[in-house]
N, C-alpha and C positions, 0 to 999 in steps of 0.2 A: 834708430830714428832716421826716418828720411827725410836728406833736403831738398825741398823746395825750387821749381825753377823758376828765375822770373820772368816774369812777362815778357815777352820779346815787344822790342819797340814796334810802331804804327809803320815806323820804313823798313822794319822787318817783315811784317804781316803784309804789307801794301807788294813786296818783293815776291814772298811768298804766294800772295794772291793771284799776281801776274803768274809766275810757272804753274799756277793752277791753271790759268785759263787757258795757256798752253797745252799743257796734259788731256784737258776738258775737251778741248778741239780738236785734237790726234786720236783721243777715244771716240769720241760720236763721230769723225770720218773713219774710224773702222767700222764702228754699227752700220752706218748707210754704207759703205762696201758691202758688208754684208747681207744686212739687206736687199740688194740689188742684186745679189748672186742667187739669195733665197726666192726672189721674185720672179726671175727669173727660171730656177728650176719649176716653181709652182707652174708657169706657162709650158713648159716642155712637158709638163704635164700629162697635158693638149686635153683635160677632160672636158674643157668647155662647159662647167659649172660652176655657180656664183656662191661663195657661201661666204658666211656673217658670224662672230661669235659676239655676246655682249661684253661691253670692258666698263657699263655703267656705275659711279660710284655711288657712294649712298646720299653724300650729298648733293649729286645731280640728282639720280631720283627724286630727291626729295624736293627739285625745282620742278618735277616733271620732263626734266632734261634725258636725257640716253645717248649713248656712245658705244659704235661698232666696230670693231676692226672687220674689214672685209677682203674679199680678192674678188675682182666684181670687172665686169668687161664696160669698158668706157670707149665709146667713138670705136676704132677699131682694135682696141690692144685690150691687156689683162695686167690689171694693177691691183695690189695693196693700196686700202684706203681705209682713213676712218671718217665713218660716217656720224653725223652726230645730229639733235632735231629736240625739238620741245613740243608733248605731247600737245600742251595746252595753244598752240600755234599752229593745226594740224592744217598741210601738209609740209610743212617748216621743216627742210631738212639741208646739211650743207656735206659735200663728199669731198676731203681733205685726200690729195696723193698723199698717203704715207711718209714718203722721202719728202715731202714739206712739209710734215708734222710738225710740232713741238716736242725737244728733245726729248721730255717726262711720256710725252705718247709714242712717241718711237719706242724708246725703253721697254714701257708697258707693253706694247705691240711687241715687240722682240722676245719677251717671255712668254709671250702665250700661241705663238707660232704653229707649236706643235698641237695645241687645241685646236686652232684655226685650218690646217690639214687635216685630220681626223674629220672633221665637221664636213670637209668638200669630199672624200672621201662616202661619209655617209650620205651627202647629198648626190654624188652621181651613183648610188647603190639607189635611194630613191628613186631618183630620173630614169632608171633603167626598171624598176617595177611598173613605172607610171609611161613608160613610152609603150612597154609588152604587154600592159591591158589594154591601152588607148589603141595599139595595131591591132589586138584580139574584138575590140568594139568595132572598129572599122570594117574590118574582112565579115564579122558577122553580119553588121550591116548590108554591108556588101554583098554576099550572098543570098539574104533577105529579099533584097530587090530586085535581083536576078531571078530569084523563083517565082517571085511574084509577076515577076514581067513575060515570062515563061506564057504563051498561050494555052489558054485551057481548051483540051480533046473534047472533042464529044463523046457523050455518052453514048452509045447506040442499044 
């Protein structure tokens, strides 16, 4: 038979609850260290691409609501952010710095990190298809108007 513990009193739990928020506090200032170390390598980077993954729930969706973690160039720097916006509001959108998130979004954000790189990765794979057709349209262009500006011989 097992016995039973009792209840710990209200100034037990009230005691208890304090060294939690302690704990609570010393842990989410290591996530934002971290974060700031990870945000950081993302910039040294240097791919000077923007990318987004969705972190939408189902009960935003279900407001028309959406939420992004991003790494996204603002003014002159490269930050972590979550982007967040309501379709039914369009163009209603708000861009949170990450390290001022809400701890539940930090969190969120910290687990999907590695999603979030892959993504910028496939994004400057893109950029790089999309800038060596765009020079390939250009030059042809280019060429284009050179021949035709070319004076036409006589015939004789």
């Amino acid at each position: 038979m097992t016995a039973t513990k009792k209840p710990a009193t209200l100034a037990e739990r009230l005691a208890h609850a304090r060294n939690l928020s302690a704990d609570l506090n010393a842990s989410t200032d290591k996530l934002n260290a971290s974060l700031e170390v990870l945000e950081r390598k993302f910039r040294e980077l240097d791919l000077g691409v923007e990318a987004s993954i969705d972190l939408t729930s189902d009960w935003e969706r279900e407001g028309n609501e959406w939420r992004r973690l991003c790494f996204e160039k603002v003014g002159g720097g490269w930050r972590f952010s979550i982007v967040t916006g309501n379709e039914a509001i369009e163009p209603n959108f708000d861009s949170t710095p990450l390290l001022k998130a809400s701890r539940a979004w930090r969190l969120e954000a910290a687990m999907k990190m590695d999603a979030l790189l892959e993504e910028m990765i496939n994004e400057a794979e893109r950029q790089i298809d999309m800038v060596n057709k765009a020079a390939l349209g250009v030059d042809l262009l280019a060429s284009t108007i050179e021949f035709a500006s070319k004076p036409k011989r006589a015939s004789t």
